[in-house]
Structures are given as structure tokens and as C-alpha cells.
N, C-alpha and C positions, 0 to 999 in steps of 0.2 A: 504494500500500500504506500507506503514511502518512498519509496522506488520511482511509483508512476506518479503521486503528486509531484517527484522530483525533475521526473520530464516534463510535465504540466509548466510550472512554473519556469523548466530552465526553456520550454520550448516560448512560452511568453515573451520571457525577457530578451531571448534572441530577434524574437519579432520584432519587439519595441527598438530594441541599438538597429536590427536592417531600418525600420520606420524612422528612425531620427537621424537617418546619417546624413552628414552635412548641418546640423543642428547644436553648436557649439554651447548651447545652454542644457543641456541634457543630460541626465546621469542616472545610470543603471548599471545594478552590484547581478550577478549572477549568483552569489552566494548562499541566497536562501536553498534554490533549488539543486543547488550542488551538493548541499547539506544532508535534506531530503535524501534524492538520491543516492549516494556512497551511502546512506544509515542502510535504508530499502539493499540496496545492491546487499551490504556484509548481514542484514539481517538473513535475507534468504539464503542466503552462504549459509551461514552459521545452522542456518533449521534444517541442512540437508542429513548430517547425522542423529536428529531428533527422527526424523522421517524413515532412516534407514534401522535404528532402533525400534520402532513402531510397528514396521513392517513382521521385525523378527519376533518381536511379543505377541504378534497379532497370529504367527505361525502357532508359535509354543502353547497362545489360550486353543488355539481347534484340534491341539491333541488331550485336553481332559476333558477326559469322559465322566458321565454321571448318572447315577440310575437309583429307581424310587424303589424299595423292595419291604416287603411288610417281613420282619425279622420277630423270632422268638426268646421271647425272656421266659426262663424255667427258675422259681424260687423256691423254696422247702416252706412244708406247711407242718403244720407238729402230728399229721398222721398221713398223708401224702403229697405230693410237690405239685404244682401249680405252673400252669402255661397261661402266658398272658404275649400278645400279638403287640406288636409295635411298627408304627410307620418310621423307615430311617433311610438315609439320604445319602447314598456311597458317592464317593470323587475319589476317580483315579489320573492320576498326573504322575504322564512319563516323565523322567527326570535324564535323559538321555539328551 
């Protein structure tokens, strides 16, 4: 986004110095939009190993798997033991 306000404005200011030339009371800094620009340029630099990381975590979350399984809990009663059903929630994550 910085980047293109910064041709925006450097493309502006270019216009206005071709528009006044021959205009010796005139004066125009190209500075704002240079500013812009070079942040925009090393910002999108800088985000391309966020992106390349992202990429890879995005791989390693579609390999855990998950599954809903009603699982059995057996307890001791004081003259015979006791089954009681439970809903539980397995995640298995290759670590490979």
C-alpha cells in the first residue's frame, strides 16, 4: 500500500516539475513519495519470508487429523464395576 501511494504521489510530483518547467518561481520536493515508496518496496521485501513460513504451517495444520469416538470409562462399584460411555475428541499430529 505504501509502495503504490508512493508512485501516486512520486508520479504527481513528476507531473507538476514537467508542468512548471520554464517556471522559475516553483518548487517541488519528490521526497514524500520516495519515502512512501522505498517503506512499501522493503515492506513487501521483508513479508516474503512471513508468507513462505505460512505457506509451511499451512502444510503441517492439513496433516492433523481428528476424530469424535464415544470411548468407555469402567469404575469399580462395591459388588460389581460399572461402564459408563463418554464422548472424546482424539488429535493426531504427525511430528515428522
Amino acid at each position: 500500500m505504501l509502495m503504490g501511494t508512493g508512485m501516486v504521489i512520486g508520479i504527481n510530483e513528476t507531473l507538476n516539475v514537467i508542468g512548471n518547467i520554464g517556471n522559475p518561481d516553483s518548487k517541488s520536493s519528490l521526497a514524500g513519495g520516495a519515502i512512501c515508496f522505498y517503506t512499501g518496496l522493503a515492506a513487501s521485501v521483508a513479508s516474503i519470508p512471513f508468507f513462505v513460513s505460512a505457506g509451511k504451517n499451512k502444510r503441517a495444520a492439513a496433516e492433523v487429523h481428528g476424530s469424535f469416538k464415544m470411548q468407555k470409562l469402567t469404575y469399580p462399584g462395591l459388588t460389581t464395576s460399572y461402564n459408563k460411555m463418554y464422548p472424546s475428541l482424539v488429535l493426531r499430529i504427525d511430528l515428522n
